[in-house]
Structure formats: C-alpha cells, structure tokens
C-alpha positions in Angstrom: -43.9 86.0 90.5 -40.8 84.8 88.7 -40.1 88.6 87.4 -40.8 89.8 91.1 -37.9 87.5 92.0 -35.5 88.6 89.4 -36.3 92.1 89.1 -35.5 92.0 93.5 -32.3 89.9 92.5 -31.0 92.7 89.8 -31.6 95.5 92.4 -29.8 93.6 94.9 -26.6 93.1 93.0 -26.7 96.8 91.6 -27.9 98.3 95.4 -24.3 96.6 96.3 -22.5 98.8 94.1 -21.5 101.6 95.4 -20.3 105.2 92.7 -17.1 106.8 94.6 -14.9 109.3 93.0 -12.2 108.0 90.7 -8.5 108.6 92.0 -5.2 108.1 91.4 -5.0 105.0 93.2 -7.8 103.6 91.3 -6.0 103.7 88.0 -4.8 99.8 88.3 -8.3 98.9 88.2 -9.7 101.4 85.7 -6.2 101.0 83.2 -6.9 97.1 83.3 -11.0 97.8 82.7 -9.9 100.2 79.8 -7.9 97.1 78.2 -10.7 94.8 78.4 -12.7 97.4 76.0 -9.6 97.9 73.8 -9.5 94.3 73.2 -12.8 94.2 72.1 -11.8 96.3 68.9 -14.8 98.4 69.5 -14.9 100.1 72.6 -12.4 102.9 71.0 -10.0 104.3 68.6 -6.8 103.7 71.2 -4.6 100.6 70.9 -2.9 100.8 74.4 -4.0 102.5 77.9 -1.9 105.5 78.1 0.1 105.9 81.5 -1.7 108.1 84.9 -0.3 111.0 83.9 -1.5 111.3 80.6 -4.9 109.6 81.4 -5.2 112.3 83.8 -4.2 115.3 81.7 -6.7 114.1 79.0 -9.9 114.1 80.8 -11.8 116.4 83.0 -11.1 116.7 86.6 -14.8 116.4 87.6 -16.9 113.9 86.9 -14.6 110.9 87.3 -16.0 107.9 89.0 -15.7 104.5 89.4 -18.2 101.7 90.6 -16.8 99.7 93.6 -18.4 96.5 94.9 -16.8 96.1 98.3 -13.4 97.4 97.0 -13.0 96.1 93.7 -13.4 98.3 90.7 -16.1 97.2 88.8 -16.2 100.3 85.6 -15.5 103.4 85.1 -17.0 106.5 84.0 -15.4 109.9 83.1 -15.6 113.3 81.1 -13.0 115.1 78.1 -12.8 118.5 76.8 -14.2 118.5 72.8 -12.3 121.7 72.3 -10.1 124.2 74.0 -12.5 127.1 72.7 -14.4 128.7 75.7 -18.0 128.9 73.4 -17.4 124.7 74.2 -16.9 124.8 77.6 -20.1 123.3 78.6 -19.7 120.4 76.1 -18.0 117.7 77.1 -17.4 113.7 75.7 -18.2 110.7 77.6 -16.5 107.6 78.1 -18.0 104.6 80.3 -16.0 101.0 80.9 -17.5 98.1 82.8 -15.2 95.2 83.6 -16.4 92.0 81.7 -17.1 89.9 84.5 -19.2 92.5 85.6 -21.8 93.4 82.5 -25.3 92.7 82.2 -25.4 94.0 86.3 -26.5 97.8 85.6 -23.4 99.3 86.6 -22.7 101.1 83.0 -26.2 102.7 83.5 -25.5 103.6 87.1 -22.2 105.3 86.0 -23.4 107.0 83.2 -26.6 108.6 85.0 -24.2 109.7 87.9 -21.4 111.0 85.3 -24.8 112.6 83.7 -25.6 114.8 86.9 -22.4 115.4 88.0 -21.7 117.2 84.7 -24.8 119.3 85.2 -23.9 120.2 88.5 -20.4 121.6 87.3 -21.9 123.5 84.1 -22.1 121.2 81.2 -24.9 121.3 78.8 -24.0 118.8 76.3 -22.8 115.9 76.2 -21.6 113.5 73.4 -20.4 110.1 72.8 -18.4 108.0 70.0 -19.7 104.8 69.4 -18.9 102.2 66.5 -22.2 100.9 65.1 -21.2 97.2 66.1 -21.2 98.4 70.2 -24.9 97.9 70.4 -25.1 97.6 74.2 -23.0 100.8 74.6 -25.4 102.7 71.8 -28.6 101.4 73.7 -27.2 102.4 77.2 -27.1 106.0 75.9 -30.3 106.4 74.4 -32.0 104.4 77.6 -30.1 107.5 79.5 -31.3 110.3 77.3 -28.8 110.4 74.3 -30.0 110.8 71.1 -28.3 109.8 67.8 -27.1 112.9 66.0 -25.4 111.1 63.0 -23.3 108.6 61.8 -19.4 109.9 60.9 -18.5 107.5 58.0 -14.4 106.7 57.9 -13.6 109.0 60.6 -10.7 106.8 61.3 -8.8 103.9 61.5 -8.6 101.0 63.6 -5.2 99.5 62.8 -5.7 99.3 58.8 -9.8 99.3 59.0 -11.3 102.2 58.6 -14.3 103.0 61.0 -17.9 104.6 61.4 -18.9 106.0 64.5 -22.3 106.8 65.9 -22.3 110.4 67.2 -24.7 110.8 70.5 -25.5 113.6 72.6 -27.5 114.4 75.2 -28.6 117.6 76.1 -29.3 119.2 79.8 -32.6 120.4 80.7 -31.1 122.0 83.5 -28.2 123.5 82.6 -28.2 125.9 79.5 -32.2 126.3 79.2 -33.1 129.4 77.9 
C-alpha cells in the first residue's frame, strides 16, 4: 500500500513536468542549471558557462529541450557534433542538467529519453556520453536508458590541476542505422 502511494506521488510530480523545446530565451535558466553541475567538479570538463552565442554554435540545433514545471526551468538536455567528418554524422554526444532543487524527481530520465527519440527522428544512430566515474547518478541514468559502457579513458584531461577519467557510454539506435 505504502509503495502504491509513493509510486502515484512520483508520477504526479514528474506528470507535472512538462519537455518543451529549448530557446534562446531559456538560456538564463539553463546557463544557471549548467553552473550548478560545474560546481559540482564532476558534471564536466568546463570551468565557466560560455555566453548564448557560443552555447548555441557548439551544440546541435535539434534535439534541445528543457523540462518546465509551470514556467520554471527545471534541466536541460541537448546534442553536439563528435566530428565535423560526414561518416560521423549520425553520432552525436549528450549532455543532460537537472537543477539541484529539482533531482531525485525523474526529470534527467524524462529528458534523456526525449533527447533519445528526438535524435532518432533526425538521423542519429549513436550516441555517447562523458562521464567521470565519481557521477554515479549520471552513469546509472544512462544505462537505465539504454547506454552501455564502452570504456574507461584514463587522464583524458584535466580538471584545474587533477587529471581525470571518464566513463565513455553510448547507446546505439535500433531504429535508425539497422542493417
């Protein structure tokens, strides 16, 4: 009985999110979200959130959403190129925020499994993900959406003066590029 409750009460608050397409005007929200996972020290390589302009040049122009509850930005989710080479063009690297005040709700899995078929419905077979072993949450999220791990890249950079693994995920379309 007690499960019944709480599973009705987590479908409730995730039901009252709503997945809209990220714009320009969103970028307050999602640049302060993108923070909140740089100050973690393991949400990413980056230091600062860059400016619009070269947020926006960086990443895909499909596939970007946000999760709204009523009209606040609660996370984002979006998609950017792994290489200028046209053999890559349906491979693509994920990145998925959720505001602190709002984890633990489902809304990373809700964005990542929309980001997921909105990728496959503009072409892309693959996608991958970078994820610093310590970012356990993040590395379960993938594999409860159909990542896989594909290796661990030992030093692959630095974090201020700390070098850094990262977990390499990917997650490959059984719609899109089946032979």
């Amino acid at each position: 009985m007690l499960s019944d409750v709480r599973d009705f009460l987590f479908q409730t608050k995730v039901m009252a999110i709503e997945i809209d397409t990220l714009s320009a005007s969103d970028w307050g929200s999602v640049r302060a979200i993108y923070l909140e996972g740089i100050q973690t020290g393991h949400a990413t390589f980056e230091t600062e959130a860059p400016g619009w302009e070269s947020w926006d040049s960086t990443h895909l122009k499909i596939a970007r959403i946000v999760a709204r509850e009523s009209s606040e930005v609660l996370g984002w989710a979006a998609l950017s190129s792994v290489s200028q080479r046209r053999v890559y063009a349906g491979v693509a690297e994920v990145s998925v925020y959720v505001a602190a005040r709002a984890r633990g709700r489902g809304i990373g899995r809700r964005l990542l499994t929309e980001l997921i078929s909105e990728a496959e419905r503009s072409g892309i077979w693959t996608l991958q993900a970078g994820i610093f072993p310590e970012n356990e949450s993040s590395i379960a999220l993938h594999e409860a959406c159909g990542f896989r791990k594909v290796g661990r890249r030992e030093r692959i950079g630095k974090l201020g003066d700390v070098w850094r693994d990262v977990i390499l995920m990917e997650r490959r379309s059984l719609v899109v590029g089946v032979p």
